[in-house]
PAVO-806886 format. One record per residue (C-alpha): residue in one letter; residue number from 1; y negated, z negated, x negated. Coordinates in Angstrom, 3 decimals. Last residue first. Example, Ala and Ser with C-alpha at 12.3 -4.5 7.8 and 13.67 -1.06 7.14 Angstrom:
2
+---+-----+----------+----------+----------+
: r :   k :       yy :       zz :       xx :
+---+-----+----------+----------+----------+
: S :   2 :    1.060 :   -7.140 :  -13.670 :
: A :   1 :    4.500 :   -7.800 :  -12.300 :
+---+-----+----------+----------+----------+
This chain:
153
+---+-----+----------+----------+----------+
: r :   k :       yy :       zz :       xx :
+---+-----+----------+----------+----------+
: X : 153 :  -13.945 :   23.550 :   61.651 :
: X : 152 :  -12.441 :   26.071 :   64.180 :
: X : 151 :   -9.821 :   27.382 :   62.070 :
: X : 150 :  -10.183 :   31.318 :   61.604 :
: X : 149 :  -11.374 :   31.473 :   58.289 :
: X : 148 :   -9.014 :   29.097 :   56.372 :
: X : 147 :   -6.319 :   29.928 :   58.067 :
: X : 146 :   -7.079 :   33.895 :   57.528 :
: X : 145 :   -7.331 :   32.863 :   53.944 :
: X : 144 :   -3.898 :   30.930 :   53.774 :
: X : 143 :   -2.228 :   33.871 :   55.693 :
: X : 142 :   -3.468 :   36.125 :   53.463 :
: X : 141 :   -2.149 :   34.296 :   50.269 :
: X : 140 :    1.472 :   35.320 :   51.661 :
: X : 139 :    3.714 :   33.576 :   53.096 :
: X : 138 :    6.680 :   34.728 :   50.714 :
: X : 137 :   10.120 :   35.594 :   52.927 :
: X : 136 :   13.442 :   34.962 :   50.865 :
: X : 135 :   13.552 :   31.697 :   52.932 :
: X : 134 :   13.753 :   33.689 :   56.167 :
: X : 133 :   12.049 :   32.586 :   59.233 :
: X : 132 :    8.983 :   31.631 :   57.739 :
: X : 131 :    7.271 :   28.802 :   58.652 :
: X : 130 :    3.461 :   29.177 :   59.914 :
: X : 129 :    0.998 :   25.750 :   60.670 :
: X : 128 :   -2.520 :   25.478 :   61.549 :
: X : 127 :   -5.647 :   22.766 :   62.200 :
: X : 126 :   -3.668 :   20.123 :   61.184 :
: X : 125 :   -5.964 :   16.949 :   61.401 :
: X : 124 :   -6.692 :   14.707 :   58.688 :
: X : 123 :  -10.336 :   14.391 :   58.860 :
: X : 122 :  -11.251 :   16.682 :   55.787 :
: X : 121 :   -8.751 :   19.103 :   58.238 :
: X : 120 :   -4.808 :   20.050 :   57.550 :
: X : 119 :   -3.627 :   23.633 :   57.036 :
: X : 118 :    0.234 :   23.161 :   56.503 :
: X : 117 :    2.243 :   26.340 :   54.912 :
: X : 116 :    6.040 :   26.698 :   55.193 :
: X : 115 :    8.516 :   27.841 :   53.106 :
: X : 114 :   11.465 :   25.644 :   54.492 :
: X : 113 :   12.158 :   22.799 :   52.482 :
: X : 112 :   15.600 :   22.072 :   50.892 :
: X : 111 :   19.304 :   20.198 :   52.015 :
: X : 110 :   20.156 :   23.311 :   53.184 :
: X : 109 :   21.774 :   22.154 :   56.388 :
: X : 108 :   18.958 :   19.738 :   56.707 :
: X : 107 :   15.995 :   22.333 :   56.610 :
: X : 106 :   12.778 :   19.950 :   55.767 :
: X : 105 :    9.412 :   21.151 :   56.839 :
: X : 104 :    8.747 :   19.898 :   59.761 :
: X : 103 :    5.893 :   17.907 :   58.517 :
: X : 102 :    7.355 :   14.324 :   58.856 :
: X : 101 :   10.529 :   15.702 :   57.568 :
: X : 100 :    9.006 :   17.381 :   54.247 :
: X :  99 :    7.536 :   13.865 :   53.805 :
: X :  98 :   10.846 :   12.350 :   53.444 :
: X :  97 :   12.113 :   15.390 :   51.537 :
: X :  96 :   14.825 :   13.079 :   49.400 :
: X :  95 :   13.845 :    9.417 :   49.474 :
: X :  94 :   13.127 :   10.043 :   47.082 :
: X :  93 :   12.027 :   13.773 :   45.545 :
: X :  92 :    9.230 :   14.833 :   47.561 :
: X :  91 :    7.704 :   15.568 :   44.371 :
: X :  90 :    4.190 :   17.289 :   44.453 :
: X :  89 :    2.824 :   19.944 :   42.536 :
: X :  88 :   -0.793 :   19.767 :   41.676 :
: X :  87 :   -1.579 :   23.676 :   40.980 :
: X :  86 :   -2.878 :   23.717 :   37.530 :
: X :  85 :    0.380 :   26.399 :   36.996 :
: X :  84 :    1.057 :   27.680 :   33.439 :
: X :  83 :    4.022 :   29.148 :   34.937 :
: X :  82 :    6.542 :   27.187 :   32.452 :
: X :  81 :    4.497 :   24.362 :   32.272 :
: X :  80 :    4.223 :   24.138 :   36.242 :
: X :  79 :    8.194 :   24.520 :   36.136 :
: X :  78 :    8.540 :   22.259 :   33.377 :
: X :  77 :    6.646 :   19.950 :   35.284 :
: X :  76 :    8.000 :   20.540 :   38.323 :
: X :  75 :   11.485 :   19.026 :   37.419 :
: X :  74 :   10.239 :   15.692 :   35.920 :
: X :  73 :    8.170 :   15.507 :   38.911 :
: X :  72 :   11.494 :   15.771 :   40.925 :
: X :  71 :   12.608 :   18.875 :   43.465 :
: X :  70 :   12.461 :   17.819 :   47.480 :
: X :  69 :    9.470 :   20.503 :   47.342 :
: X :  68 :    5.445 :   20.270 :   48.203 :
: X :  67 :    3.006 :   23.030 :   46.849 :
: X :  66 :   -0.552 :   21.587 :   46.467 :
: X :  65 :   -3.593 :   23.610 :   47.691 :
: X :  64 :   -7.101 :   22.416 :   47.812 :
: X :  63 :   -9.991 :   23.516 :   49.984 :
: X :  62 :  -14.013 :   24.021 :   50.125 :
: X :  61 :  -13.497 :   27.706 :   50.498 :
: X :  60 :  -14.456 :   28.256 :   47.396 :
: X :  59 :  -11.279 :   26.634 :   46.469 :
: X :  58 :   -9.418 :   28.869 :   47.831 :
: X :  57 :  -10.842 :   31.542 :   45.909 :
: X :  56 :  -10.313 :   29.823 :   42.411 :
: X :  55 :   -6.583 :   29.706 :   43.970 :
: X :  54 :   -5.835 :   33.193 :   44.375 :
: X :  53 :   -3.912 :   33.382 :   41.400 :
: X :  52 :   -2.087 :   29.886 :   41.365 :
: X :  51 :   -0.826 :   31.277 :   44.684 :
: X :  50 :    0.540 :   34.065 :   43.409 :
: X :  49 :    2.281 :   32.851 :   40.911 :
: X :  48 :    3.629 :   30.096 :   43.543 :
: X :  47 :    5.299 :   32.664 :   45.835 :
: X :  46 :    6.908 :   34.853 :   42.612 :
: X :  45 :    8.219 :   31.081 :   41.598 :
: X :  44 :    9.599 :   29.912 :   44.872 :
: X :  43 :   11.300 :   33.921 :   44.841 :
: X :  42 :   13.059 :   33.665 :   41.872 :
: X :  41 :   14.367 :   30.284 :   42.004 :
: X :  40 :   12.762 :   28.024 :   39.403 :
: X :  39 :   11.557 :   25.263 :   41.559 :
: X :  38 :   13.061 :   25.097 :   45.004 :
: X :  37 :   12.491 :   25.510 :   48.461 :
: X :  36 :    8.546 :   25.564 :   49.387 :
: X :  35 :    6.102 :   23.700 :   51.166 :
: X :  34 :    2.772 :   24.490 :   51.028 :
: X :  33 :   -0.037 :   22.401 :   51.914 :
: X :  32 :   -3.698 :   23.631 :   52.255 :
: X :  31 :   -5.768 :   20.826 :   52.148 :
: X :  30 :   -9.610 :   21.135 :   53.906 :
: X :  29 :  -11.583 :   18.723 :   51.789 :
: X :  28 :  -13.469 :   15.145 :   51.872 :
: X :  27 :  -10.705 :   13.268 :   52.675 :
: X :  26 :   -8.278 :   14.820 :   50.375 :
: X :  25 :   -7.417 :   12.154 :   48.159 :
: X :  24 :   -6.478 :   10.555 :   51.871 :
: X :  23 :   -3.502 :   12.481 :   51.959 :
: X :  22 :   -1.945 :   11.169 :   49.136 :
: X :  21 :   -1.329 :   12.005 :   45.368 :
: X :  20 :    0.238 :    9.587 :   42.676 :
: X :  19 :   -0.096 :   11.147 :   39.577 :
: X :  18 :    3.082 :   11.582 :   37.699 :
: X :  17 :    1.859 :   14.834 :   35.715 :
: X :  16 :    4.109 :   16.966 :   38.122 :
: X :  15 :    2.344 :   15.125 :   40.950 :
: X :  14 :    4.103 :   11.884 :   42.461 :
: X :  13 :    3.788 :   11.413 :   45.987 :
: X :  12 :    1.881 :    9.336 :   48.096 :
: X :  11 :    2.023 :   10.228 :   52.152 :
: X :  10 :    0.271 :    9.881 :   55.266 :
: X :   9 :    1.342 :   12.251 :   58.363 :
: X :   8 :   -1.408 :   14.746 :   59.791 :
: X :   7 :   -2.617 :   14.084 :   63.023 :
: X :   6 :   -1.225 :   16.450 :   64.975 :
: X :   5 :   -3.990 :   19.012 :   66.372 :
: X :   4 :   -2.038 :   22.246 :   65.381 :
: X :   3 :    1.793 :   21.842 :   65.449 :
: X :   2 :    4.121 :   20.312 :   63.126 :
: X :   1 :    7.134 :   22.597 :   62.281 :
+---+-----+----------+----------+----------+
């Protein structure tokens, strides 16, 4: 997993509404990133509920979450549909979780992302990092908010 005071790696993916999205859209903000394994499974979609819940409060905190997996726009659009999720979802799609490497995110005999959350500075710093060490384990909204607070900014 990347480790605090990296500088974060660039990237442009494609949102679930085929936006291109890159690190520098979030110049100005603190980006929460969370990687996760799948659309659809059970548990990616309990994790992201409850993220899309919590995320007026985030953003009072002067951040911005997108969730990161290897699956395709096409793919998280249904799934944001589906949720009725406005978080941007980005597609790490091709070449398959070539961001989710340069993060330390990507589990290669799984061929999916870890759930992992990313803190990452307006000057594109990581400030924090957690994986979990199961993939049935949700990082909870907590962890985002203690991130959030406890960063030195």
């Amino acid at each position: 997993m990347i480790e605090a005071g990296a500088e974060a790696p660039q990237f442009s993916l494609p949102t679930q509404d085929g936006k291109m999205v890159g690190l520098d859209d979030f110049a100005d903000r603190k980006l929460v990133l969370a990687f996760y394994p799948l659309d659809f499974s059970p548990v990616c979609t309990d994790q992201l509920s409850i993220y899309q819940e919590v995320l007026p409060e985030i953003e009072a905190k002067n951040a911005s979450l997108v969730g990161v997996s290897i699956d395709s726009a096409y793919c998280h659009k249904a799934f944001a549909d589906k949720l009725n999720l406005t978080i941007p979802l980005l597609a790490d799609f091709h070449p398959k979780g070539a961001m989710s490497r340069q993060y330390g995110a990507y589990q290669e005999d799984w061929g999916t992302d870890n759930r992992s959350l990313v803190l990452v500075d307006p000057g594109g710093v990581v400030k924090w990092s957690h994986a979990t060490d199961s993939v049935t384990d949700i990082p909870g909204a907590n962890l985002i908010f203690d991130a959030l607070e406890s960063a030195a900014w």
